[in-house]
C-alpha positions as CSV (number, residue, x, y, z in Angstrom):
1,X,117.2,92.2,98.9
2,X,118.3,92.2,95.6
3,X,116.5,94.1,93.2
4,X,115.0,91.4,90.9
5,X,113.8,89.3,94.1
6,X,112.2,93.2,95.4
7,X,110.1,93.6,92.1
8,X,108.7,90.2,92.5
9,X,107.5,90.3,96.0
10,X,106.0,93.9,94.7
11,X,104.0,92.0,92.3
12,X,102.8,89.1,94.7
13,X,102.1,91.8,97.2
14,X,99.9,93.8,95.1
15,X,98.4,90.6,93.7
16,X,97.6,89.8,96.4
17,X,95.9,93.4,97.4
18,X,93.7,93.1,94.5
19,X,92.4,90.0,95.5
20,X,91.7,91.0,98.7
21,X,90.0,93.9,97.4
22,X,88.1,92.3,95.1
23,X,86.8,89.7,97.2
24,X,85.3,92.4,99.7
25,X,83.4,93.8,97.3
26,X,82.2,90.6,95.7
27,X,81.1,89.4,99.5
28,X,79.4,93.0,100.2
29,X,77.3,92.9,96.6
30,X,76.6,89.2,96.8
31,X,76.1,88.9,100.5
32,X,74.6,92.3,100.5
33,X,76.1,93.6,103.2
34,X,78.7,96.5,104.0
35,X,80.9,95.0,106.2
36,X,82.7,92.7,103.9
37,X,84.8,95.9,102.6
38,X,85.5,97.1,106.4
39,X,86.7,93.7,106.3
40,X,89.1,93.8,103.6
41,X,89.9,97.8,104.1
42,X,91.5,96.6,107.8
43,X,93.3,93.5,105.2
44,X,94.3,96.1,102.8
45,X,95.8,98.1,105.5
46,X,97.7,95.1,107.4
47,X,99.6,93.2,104.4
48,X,100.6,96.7,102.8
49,X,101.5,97.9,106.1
50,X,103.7,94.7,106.9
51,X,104.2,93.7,103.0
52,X,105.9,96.5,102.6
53,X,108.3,96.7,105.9
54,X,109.4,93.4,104.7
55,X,110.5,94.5,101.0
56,X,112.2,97.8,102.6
57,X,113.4,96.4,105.2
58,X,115.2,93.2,104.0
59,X,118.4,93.6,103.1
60,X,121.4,91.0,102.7
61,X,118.9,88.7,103.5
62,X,118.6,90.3,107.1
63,X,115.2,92.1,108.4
64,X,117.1,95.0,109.9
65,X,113.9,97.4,110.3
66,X,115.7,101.3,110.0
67,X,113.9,105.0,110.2
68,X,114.2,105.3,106.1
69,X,112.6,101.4,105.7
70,X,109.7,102.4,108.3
71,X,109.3,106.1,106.9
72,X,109.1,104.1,103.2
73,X,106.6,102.0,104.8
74,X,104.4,104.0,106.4
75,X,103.8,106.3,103.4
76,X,103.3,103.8,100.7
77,X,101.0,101.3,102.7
78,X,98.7,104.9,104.1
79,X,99.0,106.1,100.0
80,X,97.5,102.8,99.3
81,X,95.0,102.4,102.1
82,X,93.8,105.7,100.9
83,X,93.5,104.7,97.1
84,X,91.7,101.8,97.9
85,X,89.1,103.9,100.3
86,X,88.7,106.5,97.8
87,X,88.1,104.1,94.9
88,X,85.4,102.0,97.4
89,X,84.0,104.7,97.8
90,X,83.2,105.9,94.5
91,X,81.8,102.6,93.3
92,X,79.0,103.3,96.4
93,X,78.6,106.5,95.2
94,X,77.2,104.9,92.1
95,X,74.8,102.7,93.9
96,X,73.9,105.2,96.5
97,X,72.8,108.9,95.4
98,X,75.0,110.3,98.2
99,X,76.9,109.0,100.5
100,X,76.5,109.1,104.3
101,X,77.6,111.8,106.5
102,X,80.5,109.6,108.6
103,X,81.8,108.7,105.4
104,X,82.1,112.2,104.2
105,X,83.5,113.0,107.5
106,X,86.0,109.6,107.2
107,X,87.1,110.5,104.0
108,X,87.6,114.5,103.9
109,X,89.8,113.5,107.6
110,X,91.6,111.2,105.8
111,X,92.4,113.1,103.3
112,X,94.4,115.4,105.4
113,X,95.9,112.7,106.8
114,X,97.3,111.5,104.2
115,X,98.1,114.9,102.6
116,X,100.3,115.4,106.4
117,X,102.1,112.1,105.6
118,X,102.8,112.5,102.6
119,X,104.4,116.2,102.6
120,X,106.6,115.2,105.5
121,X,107.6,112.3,103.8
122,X,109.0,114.7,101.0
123,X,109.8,117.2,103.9
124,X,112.0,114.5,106.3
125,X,114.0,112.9,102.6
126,X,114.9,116.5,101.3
127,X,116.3,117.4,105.0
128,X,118.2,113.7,104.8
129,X,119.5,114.5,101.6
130,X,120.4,118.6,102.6
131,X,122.4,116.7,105.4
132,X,125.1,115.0,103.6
C-alpha cells in the first residue's frame, strides 16, 4: 500500500474509532446504563485489531499477513484498546467517587499487559534489526 493511500485509511480508521467511542458513551449517559461502553470497548478492540492488520499488512495491493505486519498489529490495536480503557475510565471516575474493585483489578492487570507487549515489541524489533 502506498504511503498516501496508508495515511488515509489511518484517518478513516481512527475516525471511525472515535465514533464508536463516542457513541458508547453517549448510549451509557443517555440510556443510563454501563453496558453501552463494554459494547463499544469489544468495537474498539475488533476494527483496531483488524483495521490495522489490513493497513500493515497490505502491500502491492496483496493481503500477505507476515510476523512484522501481525507484531505491528497486535501492539498498536492493545496500545489503543488500552487508551481508550484508561480514558473511560477516568471520565467514571468523575461521576463515581471511586471506582469499583474489578475495575481496579481490570485496569492495574491490564496495565501489565500492555507494559509486556509493549517492551517485547521493542525487545523482538531491536533483535530483528541486531540480525542483519
Amino acid at each position: 500500500m502506498d504511503r498516501n493511500k496508508a495515511i488515509k485509511s489511518l484517518i478513516w480508521l481512527l475516525i471511525i474509532l472515535l465514533i464508536v467511542a463516542g457513541l458508547g458513551y453517549v448510549c451509557s449517559v443517555l440510556l443510563k446504563h454501563t453496558s453501552y461502553l463494554s459494547y463499544s470497548m469489544l468495537a474498539i478492540s475488533l476494527i483496531s485489531f483488524f483495521g490495522f492488520l489490513w493497513i500493515y499488512s497490505c502491500e502491492n495491493h496483496e493481503f500477505k499477513v507476515d510476523e512484522k505486519s501481525l507484531r505491528n498489529t497486535i501492539a498498536t490495536s492493545i496500545t489503543i484498546v488500552y487508551l481508550s480503557l484508561v480514558t473511560t475510565v477516568v471520565f467514571f471516575k468523575e461521576e463515581q467517587k471511586e471506582l469499583p474493585e474489578i475495575t481496579e483489578t481490570l485496569l492495574s492487570n491490564f496495565t501489565v499487559i500492555v507494559g509486556i507487549i509493549i517492551a517485547f515489541y521493542f525487545g523482538s524489533t531491536a533483535i530483528e534489526k541486531l540480525k542483519k
